[in-house]
C-alpha positions as YAML, in Angstrom:
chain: A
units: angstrom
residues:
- id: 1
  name: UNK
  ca: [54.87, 41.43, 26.03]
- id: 2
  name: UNK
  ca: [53.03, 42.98, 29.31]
- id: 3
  name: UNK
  ca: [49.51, 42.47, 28.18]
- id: 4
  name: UNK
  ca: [49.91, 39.29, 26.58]
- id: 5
  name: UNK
  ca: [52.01, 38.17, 29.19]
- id: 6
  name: UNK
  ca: [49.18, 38.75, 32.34]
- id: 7
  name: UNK
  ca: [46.58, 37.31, 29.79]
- id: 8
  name: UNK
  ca: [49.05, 34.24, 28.99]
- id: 9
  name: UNK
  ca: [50.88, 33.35, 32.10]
- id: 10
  name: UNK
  ca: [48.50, 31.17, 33.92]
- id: 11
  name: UNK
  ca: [48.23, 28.73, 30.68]
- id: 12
  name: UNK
  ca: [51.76, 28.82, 30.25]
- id: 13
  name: UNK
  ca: [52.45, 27.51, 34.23]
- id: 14
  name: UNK
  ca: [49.38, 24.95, 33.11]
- id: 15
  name: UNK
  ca: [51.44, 23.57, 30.46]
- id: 16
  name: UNK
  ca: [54.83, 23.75, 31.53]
- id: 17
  name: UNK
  ca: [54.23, 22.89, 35.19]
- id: 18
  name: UNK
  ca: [54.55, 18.96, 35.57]
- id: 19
  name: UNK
  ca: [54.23, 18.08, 39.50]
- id: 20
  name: UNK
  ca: [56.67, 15.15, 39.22]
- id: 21
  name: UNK
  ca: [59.56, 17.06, 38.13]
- id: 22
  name: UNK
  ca: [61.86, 19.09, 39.94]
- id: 23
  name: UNK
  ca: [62.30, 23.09, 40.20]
- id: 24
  name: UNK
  ca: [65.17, 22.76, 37.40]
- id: 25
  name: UNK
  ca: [63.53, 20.12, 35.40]
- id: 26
  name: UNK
  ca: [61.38, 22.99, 35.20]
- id: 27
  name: UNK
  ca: [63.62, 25.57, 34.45]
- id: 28
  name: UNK
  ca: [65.46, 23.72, 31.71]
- id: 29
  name: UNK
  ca: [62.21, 23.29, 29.33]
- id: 30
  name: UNK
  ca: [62.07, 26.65, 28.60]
- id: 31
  name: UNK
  ca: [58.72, 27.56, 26.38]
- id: 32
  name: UNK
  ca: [59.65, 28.97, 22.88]
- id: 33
  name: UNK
  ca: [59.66, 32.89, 22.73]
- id: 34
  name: UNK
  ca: [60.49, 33.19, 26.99]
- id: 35
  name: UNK
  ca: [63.67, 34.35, 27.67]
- id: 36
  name: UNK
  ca: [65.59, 31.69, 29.92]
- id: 37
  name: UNK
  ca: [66.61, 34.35, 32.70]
- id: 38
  name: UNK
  ca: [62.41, 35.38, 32.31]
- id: 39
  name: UNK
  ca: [61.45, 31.62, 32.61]
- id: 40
  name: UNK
  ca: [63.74, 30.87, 35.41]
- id: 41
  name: UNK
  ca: [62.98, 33.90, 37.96]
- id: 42
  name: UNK
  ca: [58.75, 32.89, 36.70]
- id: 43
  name: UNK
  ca: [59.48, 29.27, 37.82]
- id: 44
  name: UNK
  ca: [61.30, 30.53, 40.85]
- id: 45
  name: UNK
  ca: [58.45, 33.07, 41.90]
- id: 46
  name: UNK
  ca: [55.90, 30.12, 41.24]
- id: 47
  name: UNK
  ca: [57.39, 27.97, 43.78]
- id: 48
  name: UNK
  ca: [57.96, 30.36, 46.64]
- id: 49
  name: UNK
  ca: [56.13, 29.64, 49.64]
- id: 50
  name: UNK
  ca: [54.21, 32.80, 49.29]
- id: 51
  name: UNK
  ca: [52.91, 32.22, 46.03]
- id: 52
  name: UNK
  ca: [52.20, 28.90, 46.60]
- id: 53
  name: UNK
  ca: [50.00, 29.98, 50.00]
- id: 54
  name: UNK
  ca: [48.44, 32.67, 47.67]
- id: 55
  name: UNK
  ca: [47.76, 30.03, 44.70]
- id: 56
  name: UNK
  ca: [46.05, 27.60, 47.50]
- id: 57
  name: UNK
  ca: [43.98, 30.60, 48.67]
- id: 58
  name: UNK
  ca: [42.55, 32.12, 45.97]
- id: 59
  name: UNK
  ca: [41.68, 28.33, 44.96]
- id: 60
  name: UNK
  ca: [39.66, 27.67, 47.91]
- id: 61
  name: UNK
  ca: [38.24, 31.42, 47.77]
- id: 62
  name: UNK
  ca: [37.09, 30.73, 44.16]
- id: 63
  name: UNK
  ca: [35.42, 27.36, 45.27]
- id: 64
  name: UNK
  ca: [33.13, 29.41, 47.21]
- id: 65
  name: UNK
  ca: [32.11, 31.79, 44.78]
- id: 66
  name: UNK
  ca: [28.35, 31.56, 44.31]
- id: 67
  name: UNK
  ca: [28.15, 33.48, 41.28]
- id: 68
  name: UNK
  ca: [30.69, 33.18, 38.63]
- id: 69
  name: UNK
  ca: [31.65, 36.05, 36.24]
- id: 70
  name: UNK
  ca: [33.33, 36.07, 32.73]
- id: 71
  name: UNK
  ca: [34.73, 39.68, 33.18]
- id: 72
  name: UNK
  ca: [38.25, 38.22, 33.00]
- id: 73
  name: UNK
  ca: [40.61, 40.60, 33.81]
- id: 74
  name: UNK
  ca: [39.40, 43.89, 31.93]
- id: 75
  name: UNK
  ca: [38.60, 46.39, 34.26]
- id: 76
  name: UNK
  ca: [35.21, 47.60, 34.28]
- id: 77
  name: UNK
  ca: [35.88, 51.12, 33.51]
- id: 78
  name: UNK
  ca: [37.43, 49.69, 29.74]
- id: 79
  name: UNK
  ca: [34.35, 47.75, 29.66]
- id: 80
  name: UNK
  ca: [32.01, 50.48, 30.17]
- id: 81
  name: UNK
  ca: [33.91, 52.60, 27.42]
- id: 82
  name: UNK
  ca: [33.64, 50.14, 25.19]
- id: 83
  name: UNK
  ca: [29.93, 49.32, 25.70]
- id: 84
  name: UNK
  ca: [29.59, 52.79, 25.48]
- id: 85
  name: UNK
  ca: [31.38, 53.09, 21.70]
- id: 86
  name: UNK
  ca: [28.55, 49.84, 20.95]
- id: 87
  name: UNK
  ca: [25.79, 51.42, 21.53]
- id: 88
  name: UNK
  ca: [26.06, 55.29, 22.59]
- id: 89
  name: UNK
  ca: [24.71, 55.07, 25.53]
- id: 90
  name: UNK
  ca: [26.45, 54.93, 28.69]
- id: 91
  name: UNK
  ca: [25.47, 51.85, 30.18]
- id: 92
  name: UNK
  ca: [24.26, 51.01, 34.04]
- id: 93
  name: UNK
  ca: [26.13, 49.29, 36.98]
- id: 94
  name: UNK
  ca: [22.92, 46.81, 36.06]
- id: 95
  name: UNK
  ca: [24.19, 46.39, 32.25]
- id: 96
  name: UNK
  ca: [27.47, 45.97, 33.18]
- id: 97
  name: UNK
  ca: [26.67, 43.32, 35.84]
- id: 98
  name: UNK
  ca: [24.34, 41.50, 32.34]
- id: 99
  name: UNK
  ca: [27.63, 41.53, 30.41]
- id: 100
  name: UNK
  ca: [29.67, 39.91, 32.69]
- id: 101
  name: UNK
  ca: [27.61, 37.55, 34.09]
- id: 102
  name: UNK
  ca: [26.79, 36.20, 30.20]
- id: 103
  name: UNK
  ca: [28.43, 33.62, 28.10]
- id: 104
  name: UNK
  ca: [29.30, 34.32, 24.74]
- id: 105
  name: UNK
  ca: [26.56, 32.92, 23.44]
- id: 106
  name: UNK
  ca: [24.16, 34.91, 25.24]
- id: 107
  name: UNK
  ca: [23.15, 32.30, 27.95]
- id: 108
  name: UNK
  ca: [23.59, 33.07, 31.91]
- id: 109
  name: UNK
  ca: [26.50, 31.35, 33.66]
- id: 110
  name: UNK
  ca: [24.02, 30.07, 36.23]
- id: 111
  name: UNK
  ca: [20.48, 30.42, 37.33]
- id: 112
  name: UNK
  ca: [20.78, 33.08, 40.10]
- id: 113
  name: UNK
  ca: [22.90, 35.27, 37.75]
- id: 114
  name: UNK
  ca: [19.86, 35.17, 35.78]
- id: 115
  name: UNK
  ca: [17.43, 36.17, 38.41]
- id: 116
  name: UNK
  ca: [19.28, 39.07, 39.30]
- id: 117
  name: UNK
  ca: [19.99, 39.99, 35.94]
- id: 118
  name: UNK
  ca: [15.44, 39.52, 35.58]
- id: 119
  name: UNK
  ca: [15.63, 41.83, 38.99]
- id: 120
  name: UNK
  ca: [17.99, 44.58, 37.24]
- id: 121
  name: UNK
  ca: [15.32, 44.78, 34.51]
- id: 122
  name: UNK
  ca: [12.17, 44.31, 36.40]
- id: 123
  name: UNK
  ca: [13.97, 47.67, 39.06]
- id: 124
  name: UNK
  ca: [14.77, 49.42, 35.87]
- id: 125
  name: UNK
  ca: [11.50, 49.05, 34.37]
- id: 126
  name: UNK
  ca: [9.76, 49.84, 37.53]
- id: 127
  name: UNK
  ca: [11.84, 53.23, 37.85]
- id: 128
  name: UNK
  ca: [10.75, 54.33, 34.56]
- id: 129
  name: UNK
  ca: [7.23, 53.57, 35.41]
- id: 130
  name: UNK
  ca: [7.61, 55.60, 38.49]
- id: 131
  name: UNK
  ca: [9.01, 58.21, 36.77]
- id: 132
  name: UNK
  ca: [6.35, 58.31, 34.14]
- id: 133
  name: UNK
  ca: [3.73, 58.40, 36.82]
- id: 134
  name: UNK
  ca: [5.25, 61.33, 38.66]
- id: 135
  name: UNK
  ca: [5.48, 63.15, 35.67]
- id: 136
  name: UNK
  ca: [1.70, 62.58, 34.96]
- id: 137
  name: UNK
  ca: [0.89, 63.22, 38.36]
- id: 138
  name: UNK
  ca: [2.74, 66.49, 38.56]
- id: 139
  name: UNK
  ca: [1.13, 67.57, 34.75]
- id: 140
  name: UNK
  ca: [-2.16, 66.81, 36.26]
- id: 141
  name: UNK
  ca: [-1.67, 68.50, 39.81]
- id: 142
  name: UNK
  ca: [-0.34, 71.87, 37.44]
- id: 143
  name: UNK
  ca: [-3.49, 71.53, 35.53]
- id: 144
  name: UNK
  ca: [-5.74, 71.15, 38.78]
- id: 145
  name: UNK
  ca: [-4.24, 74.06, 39.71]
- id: 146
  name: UNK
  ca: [-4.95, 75.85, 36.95]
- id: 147
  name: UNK
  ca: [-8.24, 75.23, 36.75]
- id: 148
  name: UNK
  ca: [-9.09, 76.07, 40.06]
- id: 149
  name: UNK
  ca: [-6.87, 79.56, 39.54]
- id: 150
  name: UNK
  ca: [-9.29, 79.90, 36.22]
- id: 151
  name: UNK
  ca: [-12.69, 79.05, 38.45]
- id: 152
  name: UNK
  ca: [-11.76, 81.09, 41.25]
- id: 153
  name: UNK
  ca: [-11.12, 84.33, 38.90]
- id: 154
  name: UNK
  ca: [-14.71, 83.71, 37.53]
- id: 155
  name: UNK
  ca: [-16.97, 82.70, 41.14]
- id: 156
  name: UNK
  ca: [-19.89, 84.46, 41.89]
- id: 157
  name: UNK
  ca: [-20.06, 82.33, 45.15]
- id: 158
  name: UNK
  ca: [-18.49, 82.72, 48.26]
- id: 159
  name: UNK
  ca: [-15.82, 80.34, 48.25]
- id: 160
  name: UNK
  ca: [-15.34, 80.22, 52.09]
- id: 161
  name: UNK
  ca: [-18.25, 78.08, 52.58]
- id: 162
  name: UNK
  ca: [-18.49, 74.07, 51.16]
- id: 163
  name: UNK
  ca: [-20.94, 73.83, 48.54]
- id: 164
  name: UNK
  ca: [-20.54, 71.94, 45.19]
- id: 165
  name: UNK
  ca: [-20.59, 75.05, 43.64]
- id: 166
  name: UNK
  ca: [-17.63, 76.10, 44.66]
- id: 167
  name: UNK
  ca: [-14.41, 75.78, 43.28]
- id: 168
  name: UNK
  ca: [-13.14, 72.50, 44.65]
- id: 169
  name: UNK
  ca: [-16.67, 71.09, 44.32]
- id: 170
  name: UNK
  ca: [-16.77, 71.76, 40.26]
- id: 171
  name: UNK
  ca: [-12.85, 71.04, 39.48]
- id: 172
  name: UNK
  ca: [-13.11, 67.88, 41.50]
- id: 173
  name: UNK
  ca: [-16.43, 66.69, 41.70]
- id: 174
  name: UNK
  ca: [-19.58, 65.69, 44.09]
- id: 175
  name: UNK
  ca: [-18.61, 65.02, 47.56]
- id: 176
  name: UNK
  ca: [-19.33, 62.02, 49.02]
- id: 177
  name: UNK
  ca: [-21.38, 61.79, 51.93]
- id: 178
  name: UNK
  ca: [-18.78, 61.85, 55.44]
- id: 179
  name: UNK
  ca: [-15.72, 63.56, 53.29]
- id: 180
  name: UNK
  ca: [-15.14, 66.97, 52.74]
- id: 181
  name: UNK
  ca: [-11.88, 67.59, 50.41]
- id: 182
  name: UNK
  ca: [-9.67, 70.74, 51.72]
- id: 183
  name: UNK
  ca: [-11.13, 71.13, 55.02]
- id: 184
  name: UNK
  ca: [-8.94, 69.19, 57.05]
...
């Protein structure tokens, strides 16, 4: 009964609770499949001053929430495994935030959930682009070098002076007039 009973409970209080009746009013309707002693210490714990302090709390804490979730109460490691056995892949603090911020028919729960699920792509996208241009960038640096290694071994001209014969000058091109590349 543990699972079902933490998934259950809080429609069970919904339907059994009625405001105008007393504690054992309460008690005494006991739902079908609840064990009376079970019932009674639930209705007992549910009227405590604590719980009903708590209750009043967490109401007025989730009146302020900006951005609603529908994670429920599956922890996000499960969630993660189980996205994981979908597709593969182990998914990204970013994917998880898209799943639970997602309806079950695919539509945002509100507007800024969507525009920072559009961020979390747009960040994701722009890492991979980074990524890819680094990786060009450090190909093409290699081959520079390269070529300059493969120039240098074949100069007949004295590389310590500037000319656009030299190395730098025929890897890289023409200087422009007021530059002079690798000389500070």
């Amino acid at each position: 009964m543990g699972r079902k009973w933490v998934a259950n409970r809080q429609s069970l209080w919904n339907e059994f609770n009625d405001p105008t009746k007393t504690r054992d009013e309460i008690i005494k309707n006991v739902p079908i499949g609840i064990d009376k002693d079970q019932w009674a210490r639930f209705v007992h714990y549910r009227h405590k001053p604590s719980t009903l302090e708590l209750c009043r709390r967490n109401k007025e804490i989730q009146s302020k929430q900006v951005i609603p979730h529908t994670g429920g109460s599956k922890a996000n490691p499960r969630r993660r495994n189980e996205l994981l056995l979908e597709t593969g892949k182990l998914p990204s603090r970013g994917q998880l935030y898209i799943e639970t911020h997602k309806r079950k028919d695919g539509s945002f729960v509100n507007e800024v959930a969507k525009t920072i699920a559009v961020c979390f792509s747009l960040v994701t996208l722009f890492s991979r682009i980074v990524l890819n241009l680094k990786t060009f960038i450090f190909h093409f640096i290699t081959c520079l070098q390269e070529q300059i290694e493969v120039v240098l071994t074949q100069s007949i001209v004295d590389e310590s002076e500037v000319s656009p014969l030299d190395v730098v000058g025929r890897v890289v091109g023409l200087e422009h007039s007021g530059r002079v590349r690798c000389m500070g």
